[in-house]
py3Dmol code that shows the C-alpha trace and the ligand (Angstrom):
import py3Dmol

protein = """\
ATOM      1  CA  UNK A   1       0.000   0.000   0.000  1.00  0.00           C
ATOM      2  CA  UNK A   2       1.363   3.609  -0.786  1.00  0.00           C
ATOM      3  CA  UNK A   3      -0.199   6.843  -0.063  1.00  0.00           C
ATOM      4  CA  UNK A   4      -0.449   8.524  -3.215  1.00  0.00           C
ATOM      5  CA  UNK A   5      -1.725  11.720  -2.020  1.00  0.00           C
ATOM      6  CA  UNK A   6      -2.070  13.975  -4.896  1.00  0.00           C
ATOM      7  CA  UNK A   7      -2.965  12.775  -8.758  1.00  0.00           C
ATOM      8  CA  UNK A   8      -5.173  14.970 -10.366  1.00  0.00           C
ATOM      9  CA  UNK A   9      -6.838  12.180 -12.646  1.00  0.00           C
ATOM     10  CA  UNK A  10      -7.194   9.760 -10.145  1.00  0.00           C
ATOM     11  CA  UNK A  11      -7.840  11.740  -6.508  1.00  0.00           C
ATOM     12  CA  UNK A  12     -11.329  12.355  -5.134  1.00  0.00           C
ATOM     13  CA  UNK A  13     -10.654  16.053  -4.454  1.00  0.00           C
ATOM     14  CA  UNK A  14     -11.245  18.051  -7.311  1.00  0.00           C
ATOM     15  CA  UNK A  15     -10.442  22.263  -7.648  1.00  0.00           C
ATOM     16  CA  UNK A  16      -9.612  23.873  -4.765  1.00  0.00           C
ATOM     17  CA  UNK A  17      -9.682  20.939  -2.242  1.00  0.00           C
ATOM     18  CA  UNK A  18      -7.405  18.531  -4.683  1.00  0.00           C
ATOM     19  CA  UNK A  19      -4.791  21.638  -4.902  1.00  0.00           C
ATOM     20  CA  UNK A  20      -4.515  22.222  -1.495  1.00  0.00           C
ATOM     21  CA  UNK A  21      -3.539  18.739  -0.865  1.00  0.00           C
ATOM     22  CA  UNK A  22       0.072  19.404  -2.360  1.00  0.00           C
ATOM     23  CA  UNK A  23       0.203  22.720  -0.010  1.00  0.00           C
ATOM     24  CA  UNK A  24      -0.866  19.960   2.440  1.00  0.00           C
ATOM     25  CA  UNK A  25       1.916  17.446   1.611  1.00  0.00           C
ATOM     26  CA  UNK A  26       4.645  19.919   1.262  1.00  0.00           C
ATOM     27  CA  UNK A  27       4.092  21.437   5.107  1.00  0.00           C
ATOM     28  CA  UNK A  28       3.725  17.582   6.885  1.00  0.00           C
ATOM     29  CA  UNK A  29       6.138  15.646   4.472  1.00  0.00           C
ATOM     30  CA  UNK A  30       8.731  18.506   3.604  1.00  0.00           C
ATOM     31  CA  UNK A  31      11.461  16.533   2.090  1.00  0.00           C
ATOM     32  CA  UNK A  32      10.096  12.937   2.832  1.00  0.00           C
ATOM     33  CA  UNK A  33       7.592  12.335  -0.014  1.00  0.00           C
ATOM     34  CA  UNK A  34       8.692  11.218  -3.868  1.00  0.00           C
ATOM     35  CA  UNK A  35       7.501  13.632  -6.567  1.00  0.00           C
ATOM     36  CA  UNK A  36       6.110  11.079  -9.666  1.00  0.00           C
ATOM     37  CA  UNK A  37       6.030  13.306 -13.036  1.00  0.00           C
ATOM     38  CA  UNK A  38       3.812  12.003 -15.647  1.00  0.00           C
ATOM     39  CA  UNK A  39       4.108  14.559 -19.026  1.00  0.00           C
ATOM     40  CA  UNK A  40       6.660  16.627 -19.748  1.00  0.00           C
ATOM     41  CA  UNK A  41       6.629  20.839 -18.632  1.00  0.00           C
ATOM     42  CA  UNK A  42       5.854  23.077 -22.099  1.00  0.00           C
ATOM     43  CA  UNK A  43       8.059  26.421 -21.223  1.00  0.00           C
ATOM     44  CA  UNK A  44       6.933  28.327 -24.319  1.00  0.00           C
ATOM     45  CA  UNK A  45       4.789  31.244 -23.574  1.00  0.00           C
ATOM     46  CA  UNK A  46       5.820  31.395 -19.909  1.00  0.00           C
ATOM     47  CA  UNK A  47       4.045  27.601 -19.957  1.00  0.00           C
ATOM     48  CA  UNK A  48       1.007  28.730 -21.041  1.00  0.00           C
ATOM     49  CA  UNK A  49       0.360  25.307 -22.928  1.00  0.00           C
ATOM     50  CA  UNK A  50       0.021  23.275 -19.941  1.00  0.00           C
ATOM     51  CA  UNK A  51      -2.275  25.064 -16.743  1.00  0.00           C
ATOM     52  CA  UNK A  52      -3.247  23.571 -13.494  1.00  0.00           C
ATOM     53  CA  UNK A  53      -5.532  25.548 -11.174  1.00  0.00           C
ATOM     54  CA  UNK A  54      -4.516  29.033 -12.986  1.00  0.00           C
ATOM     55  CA  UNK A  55      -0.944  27.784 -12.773  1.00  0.00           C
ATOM     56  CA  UNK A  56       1.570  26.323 -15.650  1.00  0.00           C
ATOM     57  CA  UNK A  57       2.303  23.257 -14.811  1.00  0.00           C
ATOM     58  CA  UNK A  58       5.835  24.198 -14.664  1.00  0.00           C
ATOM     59  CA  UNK A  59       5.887  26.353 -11.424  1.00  0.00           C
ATOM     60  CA  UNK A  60       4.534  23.665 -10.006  1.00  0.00           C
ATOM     61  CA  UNK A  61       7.057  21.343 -10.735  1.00  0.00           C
ATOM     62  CA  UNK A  62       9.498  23.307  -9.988  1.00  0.00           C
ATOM     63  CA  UNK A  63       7.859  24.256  -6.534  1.00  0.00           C
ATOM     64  CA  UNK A  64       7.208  20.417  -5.550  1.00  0.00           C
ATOM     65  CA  UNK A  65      10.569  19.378  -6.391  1.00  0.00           C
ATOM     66  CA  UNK A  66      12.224  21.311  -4.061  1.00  0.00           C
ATOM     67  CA  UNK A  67      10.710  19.775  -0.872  1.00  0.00           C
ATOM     68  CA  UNK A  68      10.506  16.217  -2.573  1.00  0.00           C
ATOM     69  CA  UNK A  69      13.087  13.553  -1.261  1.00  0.00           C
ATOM     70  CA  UNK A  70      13.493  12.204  -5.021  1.00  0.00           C
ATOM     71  CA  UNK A  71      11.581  12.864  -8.202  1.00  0.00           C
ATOM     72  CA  UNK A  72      10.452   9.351 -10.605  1.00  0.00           C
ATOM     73  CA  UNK A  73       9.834  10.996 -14.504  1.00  0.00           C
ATOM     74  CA  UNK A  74       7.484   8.128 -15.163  1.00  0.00           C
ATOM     75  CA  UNK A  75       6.677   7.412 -18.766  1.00  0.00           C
ATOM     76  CA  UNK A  76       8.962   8.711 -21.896  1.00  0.00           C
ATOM     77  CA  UNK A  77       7.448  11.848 -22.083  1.00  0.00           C
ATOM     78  CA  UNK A  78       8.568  13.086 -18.698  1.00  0.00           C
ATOM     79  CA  UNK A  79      11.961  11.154 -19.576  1.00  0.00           C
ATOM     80  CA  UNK A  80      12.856  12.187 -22.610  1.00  0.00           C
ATOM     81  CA  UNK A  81       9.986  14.249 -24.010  1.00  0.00           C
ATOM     82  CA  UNK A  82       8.404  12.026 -26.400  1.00  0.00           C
ATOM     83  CA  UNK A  83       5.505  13.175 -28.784  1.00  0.00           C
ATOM     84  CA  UNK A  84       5.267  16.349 -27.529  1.00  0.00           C
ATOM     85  CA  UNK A  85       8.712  17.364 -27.694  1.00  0.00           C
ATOM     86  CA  UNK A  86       9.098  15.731 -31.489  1.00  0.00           C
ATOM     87  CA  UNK A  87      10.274  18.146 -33.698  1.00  0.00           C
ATOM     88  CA  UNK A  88       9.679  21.224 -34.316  1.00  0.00           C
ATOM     89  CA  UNK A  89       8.219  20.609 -30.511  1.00  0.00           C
ATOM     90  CA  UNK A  90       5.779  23.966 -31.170  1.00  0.00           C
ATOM     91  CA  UNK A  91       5.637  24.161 -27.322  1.00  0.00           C
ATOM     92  CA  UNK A  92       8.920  23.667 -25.831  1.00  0.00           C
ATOM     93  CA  UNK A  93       8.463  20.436 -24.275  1.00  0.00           C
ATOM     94  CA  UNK A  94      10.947  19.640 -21.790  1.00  0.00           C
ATOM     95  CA  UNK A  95      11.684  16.107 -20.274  1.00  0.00           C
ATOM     96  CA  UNK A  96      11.921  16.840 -16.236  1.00  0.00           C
ATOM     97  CA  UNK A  97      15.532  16.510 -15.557  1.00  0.00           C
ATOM     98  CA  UNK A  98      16.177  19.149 -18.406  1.00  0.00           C
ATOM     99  CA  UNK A  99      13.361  21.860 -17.059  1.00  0.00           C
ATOM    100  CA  UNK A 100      15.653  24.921 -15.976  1.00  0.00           C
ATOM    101  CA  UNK A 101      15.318  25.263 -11.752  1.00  0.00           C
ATOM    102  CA  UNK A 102      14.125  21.675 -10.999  1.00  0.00           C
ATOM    103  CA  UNK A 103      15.632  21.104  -7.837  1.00  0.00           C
ATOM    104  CA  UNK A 104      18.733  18.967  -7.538  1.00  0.00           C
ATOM    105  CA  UNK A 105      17.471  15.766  -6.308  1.00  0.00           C
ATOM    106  CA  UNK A 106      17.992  12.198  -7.618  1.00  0.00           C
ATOM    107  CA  UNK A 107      15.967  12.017 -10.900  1.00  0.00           C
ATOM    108  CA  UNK A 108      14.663   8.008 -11.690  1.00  0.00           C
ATOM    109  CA  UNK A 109      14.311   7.700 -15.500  1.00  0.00           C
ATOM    110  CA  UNK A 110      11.092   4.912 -15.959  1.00  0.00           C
ATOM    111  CA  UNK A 111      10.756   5.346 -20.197  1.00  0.00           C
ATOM    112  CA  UNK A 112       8.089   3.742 -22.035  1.00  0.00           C
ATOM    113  CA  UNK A 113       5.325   4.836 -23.525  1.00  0.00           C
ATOM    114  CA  UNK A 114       3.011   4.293 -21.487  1.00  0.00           C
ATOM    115  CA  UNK A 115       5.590   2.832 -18.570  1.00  0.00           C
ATOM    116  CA  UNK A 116       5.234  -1.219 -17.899  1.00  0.00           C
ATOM    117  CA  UNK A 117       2.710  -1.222 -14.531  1.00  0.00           C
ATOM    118  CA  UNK A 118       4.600  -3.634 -12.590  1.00  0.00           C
ATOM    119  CA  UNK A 119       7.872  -1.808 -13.122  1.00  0.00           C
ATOM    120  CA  UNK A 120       6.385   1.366 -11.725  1.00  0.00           C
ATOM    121  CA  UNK A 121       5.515  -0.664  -8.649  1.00  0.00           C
ATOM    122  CA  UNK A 122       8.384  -2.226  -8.364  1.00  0.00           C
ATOM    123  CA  UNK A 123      10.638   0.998  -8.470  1.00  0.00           C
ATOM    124  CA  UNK A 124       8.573   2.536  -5.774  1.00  0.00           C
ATOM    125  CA  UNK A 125       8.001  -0.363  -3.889  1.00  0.00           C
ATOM    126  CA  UNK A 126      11.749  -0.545  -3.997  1.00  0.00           C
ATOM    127  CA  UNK A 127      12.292   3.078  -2.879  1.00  0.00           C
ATOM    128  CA  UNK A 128      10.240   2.551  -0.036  1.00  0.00           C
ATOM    129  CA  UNK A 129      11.197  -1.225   1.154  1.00  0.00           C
ATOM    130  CA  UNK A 130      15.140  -0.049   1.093  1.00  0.00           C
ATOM    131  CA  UNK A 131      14.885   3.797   1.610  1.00  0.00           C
ATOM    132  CA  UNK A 132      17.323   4.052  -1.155  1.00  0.00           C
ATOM    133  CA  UNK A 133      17.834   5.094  -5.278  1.00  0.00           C
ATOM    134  CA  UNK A 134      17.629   1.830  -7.330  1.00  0.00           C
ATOM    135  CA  UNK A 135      20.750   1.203  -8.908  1.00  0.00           C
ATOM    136  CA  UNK A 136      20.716   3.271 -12.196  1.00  0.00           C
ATOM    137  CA  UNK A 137      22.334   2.967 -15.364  1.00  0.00           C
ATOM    138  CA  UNK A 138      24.335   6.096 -17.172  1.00  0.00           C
ATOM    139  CA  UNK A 139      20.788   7.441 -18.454  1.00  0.00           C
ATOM    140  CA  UNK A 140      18.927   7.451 -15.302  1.00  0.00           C
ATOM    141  CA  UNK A 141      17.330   4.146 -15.647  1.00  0.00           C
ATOM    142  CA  UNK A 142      16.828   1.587 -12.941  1.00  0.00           C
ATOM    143  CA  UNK A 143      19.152  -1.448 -13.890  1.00  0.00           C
ATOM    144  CA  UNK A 144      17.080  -4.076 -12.952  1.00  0.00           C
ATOM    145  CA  UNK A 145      14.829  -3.193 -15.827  1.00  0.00           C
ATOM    146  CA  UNK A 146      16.504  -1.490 -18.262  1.00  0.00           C
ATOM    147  CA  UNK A 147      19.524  -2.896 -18.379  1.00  0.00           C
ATOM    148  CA  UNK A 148      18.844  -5.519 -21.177  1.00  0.00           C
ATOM    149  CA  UNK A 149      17.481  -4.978 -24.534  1.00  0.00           C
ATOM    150  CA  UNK A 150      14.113  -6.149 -25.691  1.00  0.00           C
ATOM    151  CA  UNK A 151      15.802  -8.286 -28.020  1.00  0.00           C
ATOM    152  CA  UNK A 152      17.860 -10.022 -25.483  1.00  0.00           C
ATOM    153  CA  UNK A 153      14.853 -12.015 -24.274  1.00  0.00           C
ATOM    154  CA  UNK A 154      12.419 -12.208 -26.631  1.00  0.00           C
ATOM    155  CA  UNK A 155      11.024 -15.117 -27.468  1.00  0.00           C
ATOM    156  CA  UNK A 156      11.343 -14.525 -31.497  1.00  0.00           C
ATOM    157  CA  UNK A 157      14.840 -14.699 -31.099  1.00  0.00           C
ATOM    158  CA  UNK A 158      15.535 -18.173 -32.645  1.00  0.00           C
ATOM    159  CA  UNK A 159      14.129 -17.599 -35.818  1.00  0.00           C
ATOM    160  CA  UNK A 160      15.970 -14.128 -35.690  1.00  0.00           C
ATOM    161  CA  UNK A 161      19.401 -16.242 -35.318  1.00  0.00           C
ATOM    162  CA  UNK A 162      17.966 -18.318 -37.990  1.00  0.00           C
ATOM    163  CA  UNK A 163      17.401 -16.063 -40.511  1.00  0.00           C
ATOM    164  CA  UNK A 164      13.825 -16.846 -40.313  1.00  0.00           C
ATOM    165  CA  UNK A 165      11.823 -13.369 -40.422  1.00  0.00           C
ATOM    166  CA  UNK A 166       8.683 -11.889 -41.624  1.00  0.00           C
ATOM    167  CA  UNK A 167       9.017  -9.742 -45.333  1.00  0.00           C
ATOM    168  CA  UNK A 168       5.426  -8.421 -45.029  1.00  0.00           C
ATOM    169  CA  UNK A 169       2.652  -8.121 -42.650  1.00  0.00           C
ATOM    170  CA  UNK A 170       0.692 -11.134 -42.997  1.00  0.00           C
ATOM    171  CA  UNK A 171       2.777 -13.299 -45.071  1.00  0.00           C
ATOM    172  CA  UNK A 172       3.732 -16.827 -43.955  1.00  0.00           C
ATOM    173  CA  UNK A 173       6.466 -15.765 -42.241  1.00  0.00           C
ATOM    174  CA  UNK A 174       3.882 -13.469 -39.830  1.00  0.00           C
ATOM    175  CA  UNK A 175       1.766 -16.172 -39.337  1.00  0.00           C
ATOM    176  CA  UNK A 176       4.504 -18.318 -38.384  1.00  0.00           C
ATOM    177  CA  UNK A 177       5.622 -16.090 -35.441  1.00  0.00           C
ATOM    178  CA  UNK A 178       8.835 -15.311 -37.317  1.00  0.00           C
ATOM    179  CA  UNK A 179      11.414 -12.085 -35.899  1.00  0.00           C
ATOM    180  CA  UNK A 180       9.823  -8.792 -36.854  1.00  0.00           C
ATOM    181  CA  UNK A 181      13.137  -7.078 -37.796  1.00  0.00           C
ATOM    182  CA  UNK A 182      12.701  -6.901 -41.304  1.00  0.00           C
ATOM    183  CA  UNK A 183       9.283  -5.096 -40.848  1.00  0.00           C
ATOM    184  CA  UNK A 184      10.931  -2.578 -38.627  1.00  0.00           C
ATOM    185  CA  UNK A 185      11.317  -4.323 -34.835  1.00  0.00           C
ATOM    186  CA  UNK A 186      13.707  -1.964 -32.634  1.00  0.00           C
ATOM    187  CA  UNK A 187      14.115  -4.294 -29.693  1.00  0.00           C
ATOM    188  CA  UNK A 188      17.702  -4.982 -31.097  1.00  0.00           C
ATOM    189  CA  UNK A 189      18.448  -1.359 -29.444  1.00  0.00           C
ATOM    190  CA  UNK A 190      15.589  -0.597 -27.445  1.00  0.00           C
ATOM    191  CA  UNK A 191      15.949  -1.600 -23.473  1.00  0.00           C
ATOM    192  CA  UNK A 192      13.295  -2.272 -21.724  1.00  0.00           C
ATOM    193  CA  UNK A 193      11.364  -5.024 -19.823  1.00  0.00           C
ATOM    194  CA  UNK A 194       8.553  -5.868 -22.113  1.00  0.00           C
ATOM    195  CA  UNK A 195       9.808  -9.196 -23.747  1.00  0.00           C
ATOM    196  CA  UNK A 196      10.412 -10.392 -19.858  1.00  0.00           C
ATOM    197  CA  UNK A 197       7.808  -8.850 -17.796  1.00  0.00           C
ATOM    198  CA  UNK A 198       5.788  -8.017 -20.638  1.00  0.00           C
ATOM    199  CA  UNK A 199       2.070  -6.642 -20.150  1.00  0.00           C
ATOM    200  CA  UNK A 200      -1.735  -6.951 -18.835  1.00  0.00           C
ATOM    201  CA  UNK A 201       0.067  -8.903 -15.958  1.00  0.00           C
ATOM    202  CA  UNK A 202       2.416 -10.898 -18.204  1.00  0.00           C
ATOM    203  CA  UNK A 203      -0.275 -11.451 -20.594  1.00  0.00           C
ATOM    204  CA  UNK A 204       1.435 -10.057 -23.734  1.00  0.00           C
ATOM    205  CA  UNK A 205       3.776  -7.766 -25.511  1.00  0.00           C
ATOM    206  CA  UNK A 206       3.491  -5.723 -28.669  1.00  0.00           C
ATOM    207  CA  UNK A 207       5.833  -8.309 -30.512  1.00  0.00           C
ATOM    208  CA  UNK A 208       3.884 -10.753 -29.180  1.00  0.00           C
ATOM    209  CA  UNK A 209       0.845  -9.554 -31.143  1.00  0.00           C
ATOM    210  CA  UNK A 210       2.740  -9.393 -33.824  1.00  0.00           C
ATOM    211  CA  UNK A 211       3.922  -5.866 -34.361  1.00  0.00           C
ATOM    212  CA  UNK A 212       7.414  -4.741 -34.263  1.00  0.00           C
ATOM    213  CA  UNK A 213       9.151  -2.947 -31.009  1.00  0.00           C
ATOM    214  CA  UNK A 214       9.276   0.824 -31.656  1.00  0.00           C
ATOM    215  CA  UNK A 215      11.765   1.945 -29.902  1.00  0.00           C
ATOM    216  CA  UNK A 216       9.273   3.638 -27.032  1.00  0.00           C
ATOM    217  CA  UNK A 217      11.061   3.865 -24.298  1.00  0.00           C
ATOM    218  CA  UNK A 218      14.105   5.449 -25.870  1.00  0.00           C
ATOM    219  CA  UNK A 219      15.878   8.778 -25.808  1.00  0.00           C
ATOM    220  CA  UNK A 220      14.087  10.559 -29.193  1.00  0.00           C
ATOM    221  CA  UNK A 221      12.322   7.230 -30.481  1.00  0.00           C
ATOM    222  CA  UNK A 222       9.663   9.447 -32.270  1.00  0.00           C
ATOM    223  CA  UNK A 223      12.170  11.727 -34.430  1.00  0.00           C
ATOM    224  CA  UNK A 224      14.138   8.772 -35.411  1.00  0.00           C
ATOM    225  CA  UNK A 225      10.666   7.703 -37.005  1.00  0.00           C
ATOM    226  CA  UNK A 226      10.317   4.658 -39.048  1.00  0.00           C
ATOM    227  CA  UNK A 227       8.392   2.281 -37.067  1.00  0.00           C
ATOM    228  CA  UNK A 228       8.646   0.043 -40.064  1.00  0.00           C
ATOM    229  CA  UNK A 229      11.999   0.335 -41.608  1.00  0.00           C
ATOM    230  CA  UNK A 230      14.161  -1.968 -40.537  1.00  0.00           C
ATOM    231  CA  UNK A 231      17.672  -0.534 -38.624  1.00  0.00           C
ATOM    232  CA  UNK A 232      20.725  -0.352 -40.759  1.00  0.00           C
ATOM    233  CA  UNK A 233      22.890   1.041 -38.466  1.00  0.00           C
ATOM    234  CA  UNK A 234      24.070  -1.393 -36.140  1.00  0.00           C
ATOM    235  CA  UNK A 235      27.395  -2.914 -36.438  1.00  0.00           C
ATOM    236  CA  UNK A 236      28.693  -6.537 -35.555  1.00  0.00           C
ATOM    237  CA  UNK A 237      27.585 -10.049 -35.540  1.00  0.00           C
ATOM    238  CA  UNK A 238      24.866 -11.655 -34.147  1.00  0.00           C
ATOM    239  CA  UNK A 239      22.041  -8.712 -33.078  1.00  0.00           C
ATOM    240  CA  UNK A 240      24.305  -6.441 -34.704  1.00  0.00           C
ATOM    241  CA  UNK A 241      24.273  -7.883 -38.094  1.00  0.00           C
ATOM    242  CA  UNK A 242      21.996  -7.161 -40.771  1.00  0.00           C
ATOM    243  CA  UNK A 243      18.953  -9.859 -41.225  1.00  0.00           C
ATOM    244  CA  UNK A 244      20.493 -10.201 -44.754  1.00  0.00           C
ATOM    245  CA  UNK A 245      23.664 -11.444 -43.272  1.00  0.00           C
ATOM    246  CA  UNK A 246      22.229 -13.297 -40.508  1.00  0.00           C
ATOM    247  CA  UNK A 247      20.166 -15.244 -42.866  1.00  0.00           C
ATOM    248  CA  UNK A 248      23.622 -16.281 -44.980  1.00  0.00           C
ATOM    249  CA  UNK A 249      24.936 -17.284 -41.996  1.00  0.00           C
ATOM    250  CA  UNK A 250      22.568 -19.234 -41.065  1.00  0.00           C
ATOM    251  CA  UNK A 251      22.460 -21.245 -44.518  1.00  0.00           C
ATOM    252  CA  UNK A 252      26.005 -21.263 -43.800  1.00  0.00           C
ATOM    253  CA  UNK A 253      25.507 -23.112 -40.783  1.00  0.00           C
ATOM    254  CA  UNK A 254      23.347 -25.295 -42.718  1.00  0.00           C
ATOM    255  CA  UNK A 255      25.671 -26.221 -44.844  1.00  0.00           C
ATOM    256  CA  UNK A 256      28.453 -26.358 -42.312  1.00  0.00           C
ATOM    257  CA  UNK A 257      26.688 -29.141 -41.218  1.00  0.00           C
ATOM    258  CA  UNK A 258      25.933 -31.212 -43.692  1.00  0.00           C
ATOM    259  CA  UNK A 259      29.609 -31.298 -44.441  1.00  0.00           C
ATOM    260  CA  UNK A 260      31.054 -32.247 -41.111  1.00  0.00           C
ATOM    261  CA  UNK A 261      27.755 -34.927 -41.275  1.00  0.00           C
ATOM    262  CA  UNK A 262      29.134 -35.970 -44.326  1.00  0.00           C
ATOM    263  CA  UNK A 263      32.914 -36.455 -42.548  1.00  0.00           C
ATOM    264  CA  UNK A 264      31.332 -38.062 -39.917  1.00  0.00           C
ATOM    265  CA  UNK A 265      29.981 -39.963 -42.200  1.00  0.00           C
ATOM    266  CA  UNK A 266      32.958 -41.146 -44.055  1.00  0.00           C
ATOM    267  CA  UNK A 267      35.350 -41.472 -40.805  1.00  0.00           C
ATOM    268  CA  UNK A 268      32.356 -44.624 -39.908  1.00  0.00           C
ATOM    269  CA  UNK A 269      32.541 -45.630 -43.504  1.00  0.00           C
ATOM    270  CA  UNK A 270      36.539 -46.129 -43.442  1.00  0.00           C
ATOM    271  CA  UNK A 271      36.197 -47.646 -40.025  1.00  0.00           C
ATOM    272  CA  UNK A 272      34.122 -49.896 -40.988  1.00  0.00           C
ATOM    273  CA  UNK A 273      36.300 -50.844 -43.835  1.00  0.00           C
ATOM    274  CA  UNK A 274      39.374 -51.195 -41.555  1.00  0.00           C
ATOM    275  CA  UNK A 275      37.018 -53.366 -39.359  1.00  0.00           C
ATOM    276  CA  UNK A 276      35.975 -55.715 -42.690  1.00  0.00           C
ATOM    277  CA  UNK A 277      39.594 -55.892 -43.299  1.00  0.00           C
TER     278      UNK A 277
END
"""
ligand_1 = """\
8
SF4
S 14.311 -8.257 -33.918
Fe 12.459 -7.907 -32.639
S 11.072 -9.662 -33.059
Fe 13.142 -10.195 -33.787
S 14.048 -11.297 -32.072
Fe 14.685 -9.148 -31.903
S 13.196 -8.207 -30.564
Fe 12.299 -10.139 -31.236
"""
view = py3Dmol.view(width=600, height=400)
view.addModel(protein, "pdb")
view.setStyle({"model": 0}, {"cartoon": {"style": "trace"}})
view.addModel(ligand_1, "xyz")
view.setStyle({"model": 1}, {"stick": {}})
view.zoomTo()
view.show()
């Protein structure tokens, strides 16, 4: 059980009441509470695009944050700035770590768009269990579920190391639950949970229903834009490579074996003849 004291789509309070509940948590839980930003603070206009009882939205994050013990930017947009802050971002959205006077206190990245449920839990059940940061990685993400990509654990990953992957939407390779990269899947360098926790309480993931990872819960995933082009800019072998080159190495593979089956093969066959003879 947490208290979750003030969120203006879910509290009872409404107007008046609902606002003075932060005025309320500020005086009784001055630097004790954790500040959880969903969106991302428009400063054009003074932050006219985004106004919460007569107020941008801004001065009040910027007000909250400096009595809250940490601050969790849940979602991408309060990460990284997401849609909103696409280009030419017409409003000046600002991811929360970047908004000019937030006050210095630890800053929990949880990206995605819209964040996995359980791992919101889990970071602030962890925050309050241990009285302590998660352990982040060199973005601001909590390790223990962001520190491996999608692609790492997903369960299309055989026929990815295969060479075994859909062309088209709906051809026999889609029906066969073949790897989505060709079609544009980004969990080779998206990280993120979903092909391990996944979603509806483990029920599924997007790549599970058959569309390719976009890249969500990345730094600028909506500017780098083509959901459905495949990436051509990763370097390597295995994940790295190219699905053309994965596929010839997997015929090579093929064919690898068939030729040590066919020295296997003729190792028996001399034994054999040393054995007649
Ligand atoms: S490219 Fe996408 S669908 Fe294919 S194995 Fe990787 S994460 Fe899964």
């Amino acid at each position: 059980m947490i208290s979750l004291d003030y969120d203006d789509t879910i509290m009872a309070a409404a107007g008046e009441q609902a606002e003075a509940i932060i005025e309320e948590t500020i005086e009784k839980y001055d630097g004790n509470f954790i500040l959880a930003v969903e969106g991302n603070a428009p400063l054009d206009e003074d932050g006219m695009y985004c106004i919460i009882a007569g107020k941008p939205f801004v001065e009040q994050l910027k007000r909250v944050s400096q009595h809250a013990k940490a601050i969790i930017s849940w979602g991408s947009c309060a990460s990284w700035g997401c849609v909103q802050a696409a280009r030419p971002n017409p409003t000046r959205a600002t991811p929360t770590h970047k908004v000019p006077g937030i006050a210095d206190k630890p800053i929990i990245k949880v990206p995605g768009c819209p964040p996995i449920s359980e791992v919101m839990t889990a970071v602030i059940t962890y925050m309050l269990t241990f009285d302590k940061m998660p352990s982040l990685d060199n973005q601001g993400r909590p390790k223990m579920f962001y520190s491996q990509r999608i692609h790492d654990k997903c369960y299309r990953r055989p026929h990815f190391d295969a060479g075994q992957f859909v062309e088209k939407f709906d051809d026999e390779g889609a029906k066969k639950g073949y790897c989505l990269y060709k079609v544009g899947c980004k969990g080779p360098t998206t990280y993120n949970a979903c092909s391990t926790v996944r979603w509806s309480g483990g029920l599924s993931f997007p790549i599970q229903a058959g569309h390719p990872c976009i890249g969500c819960s990345e730094d600028g995933f909506w500017d780098k834009g083509g959901f459905y082009e495949r990436l051509t800019d990763i370097k390597g072998f295995g994940i790295e490579a190219n699905a053309d080159e994965i596929g010839k190495t997997a015929a090579m593979v093929v064919g690898g074996a068939a030729a040590i089956h066919a020295g296997v093969s003729v190792v028996k066959r001399i034994a054999t003849k040393g054995d007649d003879a």
